[in-house]
N, CA, C and O atoms as a CHARMM CRD file, in Angstrom:
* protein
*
  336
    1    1 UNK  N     33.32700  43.05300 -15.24400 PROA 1      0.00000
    2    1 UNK  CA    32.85700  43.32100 -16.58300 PROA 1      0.00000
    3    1 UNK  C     31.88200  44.49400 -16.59000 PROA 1      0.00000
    4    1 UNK  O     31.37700  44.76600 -17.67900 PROA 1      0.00000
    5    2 UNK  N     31.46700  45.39900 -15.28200 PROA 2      0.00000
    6    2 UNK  CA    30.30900  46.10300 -15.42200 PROA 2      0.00000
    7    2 UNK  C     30.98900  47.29200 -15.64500 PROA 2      0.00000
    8    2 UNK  O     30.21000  48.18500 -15.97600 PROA 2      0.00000
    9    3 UNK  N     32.38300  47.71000 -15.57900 PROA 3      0.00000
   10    3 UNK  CA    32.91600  48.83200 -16.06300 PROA 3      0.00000
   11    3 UNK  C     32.81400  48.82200 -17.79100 PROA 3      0.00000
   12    3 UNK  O     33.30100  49.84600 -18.26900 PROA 3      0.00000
   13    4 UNK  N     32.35500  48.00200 -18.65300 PROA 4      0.00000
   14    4 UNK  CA    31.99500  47.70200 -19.97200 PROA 4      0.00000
   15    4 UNK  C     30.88400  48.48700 -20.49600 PROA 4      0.00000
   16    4 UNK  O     30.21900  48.78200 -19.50300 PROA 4      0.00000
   17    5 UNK  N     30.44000  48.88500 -21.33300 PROA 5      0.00000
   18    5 UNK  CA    28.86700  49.52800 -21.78600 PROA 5      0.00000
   19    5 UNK  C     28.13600  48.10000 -22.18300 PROA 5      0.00000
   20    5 UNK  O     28.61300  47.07700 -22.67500 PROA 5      0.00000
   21    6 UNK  N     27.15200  48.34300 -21.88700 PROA 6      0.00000
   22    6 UNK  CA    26.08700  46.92500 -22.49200 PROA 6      0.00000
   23    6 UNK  C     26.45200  46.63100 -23.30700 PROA 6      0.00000
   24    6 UNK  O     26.55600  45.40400 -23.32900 PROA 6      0.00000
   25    7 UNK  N     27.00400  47.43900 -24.77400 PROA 7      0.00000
   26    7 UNK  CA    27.23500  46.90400 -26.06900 PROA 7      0.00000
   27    7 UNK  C     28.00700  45.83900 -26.25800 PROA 7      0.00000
   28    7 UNK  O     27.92200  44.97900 -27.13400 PROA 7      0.00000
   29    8 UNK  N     29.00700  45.98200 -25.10600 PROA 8      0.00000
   30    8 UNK  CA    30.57800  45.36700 -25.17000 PROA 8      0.00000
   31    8 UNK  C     30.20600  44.21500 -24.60000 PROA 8      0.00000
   32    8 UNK  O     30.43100  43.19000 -25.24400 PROA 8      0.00000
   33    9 UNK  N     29.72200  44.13100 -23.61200 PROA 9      0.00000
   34    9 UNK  CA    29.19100  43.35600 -22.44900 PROA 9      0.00000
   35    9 UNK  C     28.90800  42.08600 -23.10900 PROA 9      0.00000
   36    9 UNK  O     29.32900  40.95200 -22.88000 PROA 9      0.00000
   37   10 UNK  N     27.78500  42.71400 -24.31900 PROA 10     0.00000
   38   10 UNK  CA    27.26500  41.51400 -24.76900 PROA 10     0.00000
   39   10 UNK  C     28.02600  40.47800 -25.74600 PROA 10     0.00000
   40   10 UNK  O     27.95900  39.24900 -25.72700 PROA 10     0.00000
   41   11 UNK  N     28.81100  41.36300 -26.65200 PROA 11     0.00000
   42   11 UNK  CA    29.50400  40.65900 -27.36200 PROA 11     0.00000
   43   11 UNK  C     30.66100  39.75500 -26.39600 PROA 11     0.00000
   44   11 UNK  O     30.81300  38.56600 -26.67400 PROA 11     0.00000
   45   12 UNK  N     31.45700  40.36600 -25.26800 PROA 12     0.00000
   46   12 UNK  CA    31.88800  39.48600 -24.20300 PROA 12     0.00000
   47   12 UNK  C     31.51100  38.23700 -23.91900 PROA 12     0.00000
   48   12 UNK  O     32.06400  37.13800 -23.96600 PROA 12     0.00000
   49   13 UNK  N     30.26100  38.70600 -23.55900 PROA 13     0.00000
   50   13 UNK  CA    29.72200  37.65600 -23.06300 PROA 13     0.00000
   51   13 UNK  C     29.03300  36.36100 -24.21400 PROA 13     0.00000
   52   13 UNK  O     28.58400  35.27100 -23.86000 PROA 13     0.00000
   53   14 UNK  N     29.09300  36.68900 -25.09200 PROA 14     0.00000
   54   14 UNK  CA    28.86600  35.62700 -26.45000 PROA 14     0.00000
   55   14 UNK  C     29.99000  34.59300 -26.79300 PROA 14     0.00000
   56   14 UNK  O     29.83400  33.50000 -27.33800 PROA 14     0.00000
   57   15 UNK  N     31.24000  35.20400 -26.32900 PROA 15     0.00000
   58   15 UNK  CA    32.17100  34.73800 -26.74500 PROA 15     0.00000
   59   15 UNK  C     32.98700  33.94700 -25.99100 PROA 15     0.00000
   60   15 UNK  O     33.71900  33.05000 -26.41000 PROA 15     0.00000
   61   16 UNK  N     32.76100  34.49300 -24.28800 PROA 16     0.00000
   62   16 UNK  CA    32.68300  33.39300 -22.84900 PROA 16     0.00000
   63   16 UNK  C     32.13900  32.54700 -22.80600 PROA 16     0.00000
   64   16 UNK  O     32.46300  31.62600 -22.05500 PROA 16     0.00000
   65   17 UNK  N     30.98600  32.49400 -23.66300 PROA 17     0.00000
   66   17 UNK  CA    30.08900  31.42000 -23.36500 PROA 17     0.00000
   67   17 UNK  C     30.56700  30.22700 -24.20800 PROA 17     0.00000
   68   17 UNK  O     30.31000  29.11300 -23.75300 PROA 17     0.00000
   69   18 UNK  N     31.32500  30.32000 -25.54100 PROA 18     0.00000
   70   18 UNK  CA    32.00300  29.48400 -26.21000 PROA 18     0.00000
   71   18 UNK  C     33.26100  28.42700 -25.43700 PROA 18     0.00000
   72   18 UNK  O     33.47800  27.21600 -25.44400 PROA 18     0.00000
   73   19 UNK  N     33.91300  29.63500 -24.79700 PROA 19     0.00000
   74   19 UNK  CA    35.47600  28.78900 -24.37100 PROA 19     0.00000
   75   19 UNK  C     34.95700  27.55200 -23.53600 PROA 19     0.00000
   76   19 UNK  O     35.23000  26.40700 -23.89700 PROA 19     0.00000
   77   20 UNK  N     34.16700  27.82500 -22.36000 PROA 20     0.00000
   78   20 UNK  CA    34.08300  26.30500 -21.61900 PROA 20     0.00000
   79   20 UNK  C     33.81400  25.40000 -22.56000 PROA 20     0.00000
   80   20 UNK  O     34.38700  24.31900 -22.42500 PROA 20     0.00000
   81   21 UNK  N     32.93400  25.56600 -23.69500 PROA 21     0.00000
   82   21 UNK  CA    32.38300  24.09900 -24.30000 PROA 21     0.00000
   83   21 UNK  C     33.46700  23.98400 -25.57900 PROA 21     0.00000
   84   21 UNK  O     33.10400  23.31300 -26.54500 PROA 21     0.00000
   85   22 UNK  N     35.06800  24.75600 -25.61400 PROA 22     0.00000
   86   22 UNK  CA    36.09300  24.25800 -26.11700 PROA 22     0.00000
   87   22 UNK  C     35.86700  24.81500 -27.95800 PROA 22     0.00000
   88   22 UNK  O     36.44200  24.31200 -28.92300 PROA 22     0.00000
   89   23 UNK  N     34.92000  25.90600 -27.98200 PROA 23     0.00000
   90   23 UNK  CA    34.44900  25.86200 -29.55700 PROA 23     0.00000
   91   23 UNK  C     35.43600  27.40600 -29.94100 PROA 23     0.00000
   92   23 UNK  O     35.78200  28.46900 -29.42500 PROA 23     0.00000
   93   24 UNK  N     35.52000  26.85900 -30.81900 PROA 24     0.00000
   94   24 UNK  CA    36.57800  28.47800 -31.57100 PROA 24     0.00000
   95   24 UNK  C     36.10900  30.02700 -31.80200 PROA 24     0.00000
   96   24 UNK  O     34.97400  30.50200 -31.77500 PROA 24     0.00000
   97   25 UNK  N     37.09300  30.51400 -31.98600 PROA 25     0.00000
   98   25 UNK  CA    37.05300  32.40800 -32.23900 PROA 25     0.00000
   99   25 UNK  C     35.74700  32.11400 -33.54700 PROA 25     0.00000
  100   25 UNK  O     35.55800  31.17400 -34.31900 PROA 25     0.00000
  101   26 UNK  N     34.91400  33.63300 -33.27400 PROA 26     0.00000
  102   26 UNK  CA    34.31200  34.02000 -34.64600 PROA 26     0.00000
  103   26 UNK  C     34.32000  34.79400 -35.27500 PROA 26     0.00000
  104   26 UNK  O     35.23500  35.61300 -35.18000 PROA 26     0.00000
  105   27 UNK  N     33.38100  34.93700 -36.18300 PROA 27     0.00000
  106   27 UNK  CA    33.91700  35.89900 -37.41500 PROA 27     0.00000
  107   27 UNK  C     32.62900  36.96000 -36.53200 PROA 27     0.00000
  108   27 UNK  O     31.73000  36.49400 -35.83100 PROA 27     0.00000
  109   28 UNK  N     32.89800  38.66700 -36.85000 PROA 28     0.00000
  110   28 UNK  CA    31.94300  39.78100 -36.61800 PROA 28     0.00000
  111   28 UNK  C     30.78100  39.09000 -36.91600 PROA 28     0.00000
  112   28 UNK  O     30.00300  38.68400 -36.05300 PROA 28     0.00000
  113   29 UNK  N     30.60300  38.91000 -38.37700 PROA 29     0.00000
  114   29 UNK  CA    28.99000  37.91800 -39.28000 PROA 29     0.00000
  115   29 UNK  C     28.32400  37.21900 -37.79900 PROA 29     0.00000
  116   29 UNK  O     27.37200  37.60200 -37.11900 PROA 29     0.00000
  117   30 UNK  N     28.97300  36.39300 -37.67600 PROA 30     0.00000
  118   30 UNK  CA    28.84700  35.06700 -36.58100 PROA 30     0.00000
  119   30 UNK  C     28.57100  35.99200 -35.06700 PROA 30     0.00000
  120   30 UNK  O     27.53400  35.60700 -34.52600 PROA 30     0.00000
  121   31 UNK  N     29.08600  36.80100 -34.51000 PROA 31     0.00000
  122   31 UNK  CA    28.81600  37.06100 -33.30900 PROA 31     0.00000
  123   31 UNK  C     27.76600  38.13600 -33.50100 PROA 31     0.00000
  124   31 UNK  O     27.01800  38.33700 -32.54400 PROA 31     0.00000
  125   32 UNK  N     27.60100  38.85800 -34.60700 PROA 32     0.00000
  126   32 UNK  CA    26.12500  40.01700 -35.04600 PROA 32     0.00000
  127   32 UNK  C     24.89300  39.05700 -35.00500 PROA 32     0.00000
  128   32 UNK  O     23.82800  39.55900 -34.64600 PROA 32     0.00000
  129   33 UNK  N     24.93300  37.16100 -35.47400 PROA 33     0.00000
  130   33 UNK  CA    23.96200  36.43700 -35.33900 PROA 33     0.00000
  131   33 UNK  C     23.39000  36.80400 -34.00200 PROA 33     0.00000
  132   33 UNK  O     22.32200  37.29900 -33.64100 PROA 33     0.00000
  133   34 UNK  N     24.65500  36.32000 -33.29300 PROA 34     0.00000
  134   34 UNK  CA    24.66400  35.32800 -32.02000 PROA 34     0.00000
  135   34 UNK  C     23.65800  36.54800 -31.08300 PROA 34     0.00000
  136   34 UNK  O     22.83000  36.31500 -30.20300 PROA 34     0.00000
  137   35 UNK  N     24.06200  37.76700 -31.60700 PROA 35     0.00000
  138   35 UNK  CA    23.68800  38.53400 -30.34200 PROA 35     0.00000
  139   35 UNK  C     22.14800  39.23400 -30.99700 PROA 35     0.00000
  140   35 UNK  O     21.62400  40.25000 -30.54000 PROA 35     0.00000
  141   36 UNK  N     21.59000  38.39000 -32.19100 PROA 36     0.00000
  142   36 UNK  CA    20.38700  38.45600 -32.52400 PROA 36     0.00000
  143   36 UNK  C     19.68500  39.69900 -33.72500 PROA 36     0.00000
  144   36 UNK  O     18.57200  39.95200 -34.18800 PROA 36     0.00000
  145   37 UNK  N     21.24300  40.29400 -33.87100 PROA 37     0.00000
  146   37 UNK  CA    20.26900  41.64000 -35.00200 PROA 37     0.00000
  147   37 UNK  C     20.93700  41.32600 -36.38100 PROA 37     0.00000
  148   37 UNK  O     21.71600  40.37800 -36.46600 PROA 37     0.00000
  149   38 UNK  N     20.62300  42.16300 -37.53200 PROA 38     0.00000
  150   38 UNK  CA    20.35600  41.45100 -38.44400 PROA 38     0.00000
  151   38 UNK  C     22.20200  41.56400 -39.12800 PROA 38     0.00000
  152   38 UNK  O     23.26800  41.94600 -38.64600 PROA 38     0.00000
  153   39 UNK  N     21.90000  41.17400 -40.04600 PROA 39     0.00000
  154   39 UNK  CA    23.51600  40.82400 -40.36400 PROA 39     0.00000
  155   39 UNK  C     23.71200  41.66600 -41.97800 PROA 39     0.00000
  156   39 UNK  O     23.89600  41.23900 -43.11800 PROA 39     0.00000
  157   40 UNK  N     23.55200  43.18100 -41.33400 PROA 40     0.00000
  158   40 UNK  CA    23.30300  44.25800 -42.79400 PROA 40     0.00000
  159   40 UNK  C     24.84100  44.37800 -42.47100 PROA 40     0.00000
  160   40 UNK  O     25.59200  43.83100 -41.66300 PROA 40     0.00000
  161   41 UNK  N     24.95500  45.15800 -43.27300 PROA 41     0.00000
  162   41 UNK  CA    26.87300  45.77700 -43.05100 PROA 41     0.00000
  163   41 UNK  C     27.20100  46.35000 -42.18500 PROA 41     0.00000
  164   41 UNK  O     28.06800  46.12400 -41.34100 PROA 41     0.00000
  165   42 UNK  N     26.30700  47.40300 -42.37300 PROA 42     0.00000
  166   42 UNK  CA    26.66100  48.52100 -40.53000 PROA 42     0.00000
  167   42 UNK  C     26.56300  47.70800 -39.54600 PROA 42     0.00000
  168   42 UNK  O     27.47300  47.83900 -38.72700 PROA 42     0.00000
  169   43 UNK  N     25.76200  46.87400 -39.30100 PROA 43     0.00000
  170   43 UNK  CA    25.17500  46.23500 -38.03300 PROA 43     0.00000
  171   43 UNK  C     26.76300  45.46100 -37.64300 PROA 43     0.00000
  172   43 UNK  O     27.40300  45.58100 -36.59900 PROA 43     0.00000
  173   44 UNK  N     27.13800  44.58100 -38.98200 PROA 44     0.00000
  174   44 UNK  CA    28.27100  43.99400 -38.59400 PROA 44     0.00000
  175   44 UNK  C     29.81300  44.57300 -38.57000 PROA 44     0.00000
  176   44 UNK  O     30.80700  44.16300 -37.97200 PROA 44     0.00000
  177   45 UNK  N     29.61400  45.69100 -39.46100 PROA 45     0.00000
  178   45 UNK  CA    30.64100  46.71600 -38.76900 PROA 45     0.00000
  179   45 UNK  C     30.99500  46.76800 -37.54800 PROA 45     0.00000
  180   45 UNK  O     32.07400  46.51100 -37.01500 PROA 45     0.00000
  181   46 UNK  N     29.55800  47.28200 -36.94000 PROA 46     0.00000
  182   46 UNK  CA    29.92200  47.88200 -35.68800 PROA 46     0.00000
  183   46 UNK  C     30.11600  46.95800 -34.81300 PROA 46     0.00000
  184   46 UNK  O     30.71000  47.39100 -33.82600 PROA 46     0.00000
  185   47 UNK  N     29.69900  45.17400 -34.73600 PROA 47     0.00000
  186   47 UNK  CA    30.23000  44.63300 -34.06000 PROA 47     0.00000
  187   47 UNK  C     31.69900  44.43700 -34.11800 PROA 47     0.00000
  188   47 UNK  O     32.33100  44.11100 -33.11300 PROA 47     0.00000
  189   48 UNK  N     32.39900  44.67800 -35.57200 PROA 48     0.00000
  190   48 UNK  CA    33.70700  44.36900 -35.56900 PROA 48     0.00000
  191   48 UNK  C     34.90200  45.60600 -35.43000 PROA 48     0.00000
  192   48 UNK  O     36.12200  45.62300 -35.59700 PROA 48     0.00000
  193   49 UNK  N     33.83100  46.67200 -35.01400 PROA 49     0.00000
  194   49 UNK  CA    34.34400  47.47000 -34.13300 PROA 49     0.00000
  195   49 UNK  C     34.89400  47.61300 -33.19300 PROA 49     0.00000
  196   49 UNK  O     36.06400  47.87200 -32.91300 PROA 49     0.00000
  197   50 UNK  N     33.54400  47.34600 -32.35900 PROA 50     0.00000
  198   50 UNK  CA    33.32500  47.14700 -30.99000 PROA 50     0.00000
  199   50 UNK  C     34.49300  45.79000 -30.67000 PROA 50     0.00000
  200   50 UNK  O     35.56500  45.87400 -30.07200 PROA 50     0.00000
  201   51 UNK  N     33.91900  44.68000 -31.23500 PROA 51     0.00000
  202   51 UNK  CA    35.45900  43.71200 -31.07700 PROA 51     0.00000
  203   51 UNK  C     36.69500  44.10700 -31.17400 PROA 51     0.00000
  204   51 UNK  O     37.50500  43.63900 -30.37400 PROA 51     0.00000
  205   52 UNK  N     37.02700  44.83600 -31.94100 PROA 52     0.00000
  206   52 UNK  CA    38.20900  45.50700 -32.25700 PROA 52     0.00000
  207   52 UNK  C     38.92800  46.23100 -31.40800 PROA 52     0.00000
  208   52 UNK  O     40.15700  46.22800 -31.33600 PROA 52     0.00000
  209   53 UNK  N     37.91200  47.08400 -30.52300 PROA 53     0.00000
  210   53 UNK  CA    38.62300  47.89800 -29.27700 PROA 53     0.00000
  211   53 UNK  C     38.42200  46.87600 -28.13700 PROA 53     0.00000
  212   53 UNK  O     39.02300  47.47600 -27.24600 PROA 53     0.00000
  213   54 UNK  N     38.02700  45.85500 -27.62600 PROA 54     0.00000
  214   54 UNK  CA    37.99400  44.82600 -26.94800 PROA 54     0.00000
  215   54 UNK  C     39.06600  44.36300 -26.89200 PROA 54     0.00000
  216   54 UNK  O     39.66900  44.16900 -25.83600 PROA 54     0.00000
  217   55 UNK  N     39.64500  44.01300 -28.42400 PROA 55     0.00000
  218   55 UNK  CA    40.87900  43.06200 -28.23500 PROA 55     0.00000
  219   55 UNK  C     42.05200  43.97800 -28.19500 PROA 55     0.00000
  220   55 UNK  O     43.18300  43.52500 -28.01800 PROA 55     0.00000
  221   56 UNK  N     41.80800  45.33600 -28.36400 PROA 56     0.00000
  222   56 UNK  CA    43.02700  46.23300 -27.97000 PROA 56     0.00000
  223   56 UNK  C     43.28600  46.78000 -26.42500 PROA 56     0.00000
  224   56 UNK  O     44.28200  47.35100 -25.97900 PROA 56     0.00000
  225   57 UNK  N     42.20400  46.45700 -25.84300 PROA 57     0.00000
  226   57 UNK  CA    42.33300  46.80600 -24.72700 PROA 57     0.00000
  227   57 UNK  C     42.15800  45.62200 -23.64700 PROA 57     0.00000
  228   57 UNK  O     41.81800  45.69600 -22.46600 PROA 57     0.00000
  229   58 UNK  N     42.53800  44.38800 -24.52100 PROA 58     0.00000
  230   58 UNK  CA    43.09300  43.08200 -23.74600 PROA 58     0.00000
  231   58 UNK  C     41.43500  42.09600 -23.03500 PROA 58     0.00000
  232   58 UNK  O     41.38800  41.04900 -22.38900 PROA 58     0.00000
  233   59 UNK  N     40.44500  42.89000 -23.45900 PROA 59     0.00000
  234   59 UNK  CA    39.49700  41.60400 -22.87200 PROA 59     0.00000
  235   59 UNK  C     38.63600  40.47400 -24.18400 PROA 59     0.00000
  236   59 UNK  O     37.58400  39.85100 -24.03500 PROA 59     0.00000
  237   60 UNK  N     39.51000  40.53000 -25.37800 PROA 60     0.00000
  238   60 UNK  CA    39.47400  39.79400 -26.20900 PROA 60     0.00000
  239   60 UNK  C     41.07500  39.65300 -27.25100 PROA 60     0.00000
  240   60 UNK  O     42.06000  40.37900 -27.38000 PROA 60     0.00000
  241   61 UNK  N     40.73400  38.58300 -27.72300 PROA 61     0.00000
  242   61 UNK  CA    41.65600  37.83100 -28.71100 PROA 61     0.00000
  243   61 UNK  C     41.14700  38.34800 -30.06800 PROA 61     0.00000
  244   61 UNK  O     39.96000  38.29600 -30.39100 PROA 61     0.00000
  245   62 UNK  N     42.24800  38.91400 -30.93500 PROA 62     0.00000
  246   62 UNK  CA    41.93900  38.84800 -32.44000 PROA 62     0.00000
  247   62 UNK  C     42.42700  38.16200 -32.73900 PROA 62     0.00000
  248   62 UNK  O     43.55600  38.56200 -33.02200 PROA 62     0.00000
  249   63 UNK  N     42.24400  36.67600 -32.98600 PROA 63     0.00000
  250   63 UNK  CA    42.96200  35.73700 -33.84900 PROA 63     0.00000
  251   63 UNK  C     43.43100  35.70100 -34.97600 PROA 63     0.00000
  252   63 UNK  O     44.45000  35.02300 -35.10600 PROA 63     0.00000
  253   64 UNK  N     42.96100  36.29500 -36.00200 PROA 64     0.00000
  254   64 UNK  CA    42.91400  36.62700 -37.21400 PROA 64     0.00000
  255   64 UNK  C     42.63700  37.94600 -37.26100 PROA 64     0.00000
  256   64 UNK  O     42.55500  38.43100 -36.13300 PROA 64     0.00000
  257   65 UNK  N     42.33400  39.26800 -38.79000 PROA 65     0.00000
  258   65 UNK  CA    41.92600  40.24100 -39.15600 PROA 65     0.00000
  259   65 UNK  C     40.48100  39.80400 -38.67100 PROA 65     0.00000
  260   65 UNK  O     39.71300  40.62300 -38.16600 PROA 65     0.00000
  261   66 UNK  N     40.18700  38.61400 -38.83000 PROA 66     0.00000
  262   66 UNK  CA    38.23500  38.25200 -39.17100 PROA 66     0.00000
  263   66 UNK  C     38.15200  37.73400 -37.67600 PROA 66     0.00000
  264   66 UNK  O     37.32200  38.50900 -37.20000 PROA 66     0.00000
  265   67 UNK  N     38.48500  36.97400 -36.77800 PROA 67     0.00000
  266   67 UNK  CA    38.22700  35.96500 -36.03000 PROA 67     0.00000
  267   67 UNK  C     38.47500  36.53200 -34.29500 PROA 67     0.00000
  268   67 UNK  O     39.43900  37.29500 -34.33800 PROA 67     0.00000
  269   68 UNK  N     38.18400  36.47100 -33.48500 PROA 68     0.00000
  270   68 UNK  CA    37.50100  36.87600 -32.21900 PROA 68     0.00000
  271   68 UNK  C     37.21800  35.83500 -31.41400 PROA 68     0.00000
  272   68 UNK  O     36.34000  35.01900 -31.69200 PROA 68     0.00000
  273   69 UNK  N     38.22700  35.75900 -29.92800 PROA 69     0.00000
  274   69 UNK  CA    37.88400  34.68600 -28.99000 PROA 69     0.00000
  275   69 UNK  C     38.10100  35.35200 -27.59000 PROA 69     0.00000
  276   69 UNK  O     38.76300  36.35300 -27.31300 PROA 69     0.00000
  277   70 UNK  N     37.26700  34.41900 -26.67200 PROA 70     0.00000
  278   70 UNK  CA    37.48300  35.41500 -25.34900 PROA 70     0.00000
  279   70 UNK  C     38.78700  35.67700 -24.77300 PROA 70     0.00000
  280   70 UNK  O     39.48900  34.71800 -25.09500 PROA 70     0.00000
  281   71 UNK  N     39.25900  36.25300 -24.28800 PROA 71     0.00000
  282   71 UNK  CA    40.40500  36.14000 -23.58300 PROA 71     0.00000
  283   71 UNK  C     40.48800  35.78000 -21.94000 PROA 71     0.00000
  284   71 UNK  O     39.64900  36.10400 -21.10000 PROA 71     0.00000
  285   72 UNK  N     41.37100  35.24100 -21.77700 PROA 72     0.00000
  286   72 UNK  CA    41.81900  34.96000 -20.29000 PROA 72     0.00000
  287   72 UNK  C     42.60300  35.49300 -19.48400 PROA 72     0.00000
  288   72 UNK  O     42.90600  35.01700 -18.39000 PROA 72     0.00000
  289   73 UNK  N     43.06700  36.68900 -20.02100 PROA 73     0.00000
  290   73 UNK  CA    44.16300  37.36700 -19.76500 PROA 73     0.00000
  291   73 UNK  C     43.59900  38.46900 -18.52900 PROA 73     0.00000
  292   73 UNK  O     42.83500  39.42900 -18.62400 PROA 73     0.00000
  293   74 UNK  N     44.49500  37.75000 -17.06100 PROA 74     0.00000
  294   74 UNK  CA    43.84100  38.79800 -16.14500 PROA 74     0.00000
  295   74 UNK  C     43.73200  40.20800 -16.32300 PROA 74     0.00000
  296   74 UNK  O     44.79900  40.64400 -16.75500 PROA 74     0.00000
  297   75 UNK  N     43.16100  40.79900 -16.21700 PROA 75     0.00000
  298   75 UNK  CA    42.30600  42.41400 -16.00300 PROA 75     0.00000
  299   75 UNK  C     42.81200  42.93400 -14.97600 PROA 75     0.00000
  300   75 UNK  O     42.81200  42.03900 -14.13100 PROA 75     0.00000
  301   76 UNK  N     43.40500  44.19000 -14.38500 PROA 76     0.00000
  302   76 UNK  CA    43.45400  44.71100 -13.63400 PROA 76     0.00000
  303   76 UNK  C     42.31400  45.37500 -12.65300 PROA 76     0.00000
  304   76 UNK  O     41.63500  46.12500 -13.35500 PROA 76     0.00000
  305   77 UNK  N     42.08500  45.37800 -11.98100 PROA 77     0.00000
  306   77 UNK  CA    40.93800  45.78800 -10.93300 PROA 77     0.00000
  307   77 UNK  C     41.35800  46.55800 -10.10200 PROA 77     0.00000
  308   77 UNK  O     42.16400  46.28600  -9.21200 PROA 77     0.00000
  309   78 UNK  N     40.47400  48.35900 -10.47200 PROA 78     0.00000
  310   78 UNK  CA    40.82500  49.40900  -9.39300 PROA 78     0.00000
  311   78 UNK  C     40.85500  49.14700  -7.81700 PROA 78     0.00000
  312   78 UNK  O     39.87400  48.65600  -7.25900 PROA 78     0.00000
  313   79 UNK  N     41.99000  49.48300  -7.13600 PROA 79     0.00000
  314   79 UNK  CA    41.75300  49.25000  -5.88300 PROA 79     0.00000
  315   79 UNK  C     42.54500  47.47900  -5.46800 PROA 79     0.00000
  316   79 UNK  O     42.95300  47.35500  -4.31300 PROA 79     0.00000
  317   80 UNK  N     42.66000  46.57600  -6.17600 PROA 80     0.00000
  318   80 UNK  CA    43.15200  45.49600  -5.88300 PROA 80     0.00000
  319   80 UNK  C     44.40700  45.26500  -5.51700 PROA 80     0.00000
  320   80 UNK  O     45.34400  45.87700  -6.02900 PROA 80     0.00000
  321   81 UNK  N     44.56700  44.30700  -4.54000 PROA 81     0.00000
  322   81 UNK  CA    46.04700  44.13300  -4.04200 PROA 81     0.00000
  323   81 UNK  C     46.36600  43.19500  -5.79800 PROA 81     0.00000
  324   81 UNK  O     45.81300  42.45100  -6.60800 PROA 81     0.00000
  325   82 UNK  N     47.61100  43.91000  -5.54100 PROA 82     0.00000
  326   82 UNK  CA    48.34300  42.88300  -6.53800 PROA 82     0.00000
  327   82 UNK  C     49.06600  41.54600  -5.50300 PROA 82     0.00000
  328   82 UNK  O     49.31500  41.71600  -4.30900 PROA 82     0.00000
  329   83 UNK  N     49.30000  40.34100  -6.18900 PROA 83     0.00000
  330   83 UNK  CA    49.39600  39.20000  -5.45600 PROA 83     0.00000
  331   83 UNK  C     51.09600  38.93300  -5.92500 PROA 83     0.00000
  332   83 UNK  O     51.55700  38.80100  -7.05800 PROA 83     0.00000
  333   84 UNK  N     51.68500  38.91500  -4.80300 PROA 84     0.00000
  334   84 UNK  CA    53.12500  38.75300  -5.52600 PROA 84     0.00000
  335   84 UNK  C     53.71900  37.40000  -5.76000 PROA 84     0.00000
  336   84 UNK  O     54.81400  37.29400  -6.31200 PROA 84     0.00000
């Protein structure tokens, strides 16, 4: 996850922290709480931005237009044997 910018990182990591305890995707609103700043428009824009290129580039779920869950979907890793 450290090939991520902090920004991403964090929202990642808000949303990992959900799946073990079995709780559902959220809305931008809901994860702009979670990660503590205020919940103006831009602010939540840009989290549903930032989510937005997350789930296009496979380390999140868009469940919905609104809704956001972690994904499980292995990642490729520079340098790794692939396992056949």
């Amino acid at each position: 996850m450290t090939v991520l910018a902090p920004d991403y990182q964090r929202i990642l990591g808000v949303l990992e922290e959900r799946q073990p305890a079995g709780q559902g995707p959220l809305k931008a609103k809901e994860i702009t709480v979670e990660l503590g700043l205020q919940t103006t428009s831009a602010k939540v824009e840009g989290v549903r931005s930032k989510a937005r290129r997350l789930a296009e580039r496979g380390w999140l779920v868009q469940e919905t237009s609104e809704m956001f869950s972690a994904s499980r979907r292995p990642v490729a890793v520079p340098g790794a044997v692939p396992s056949a």
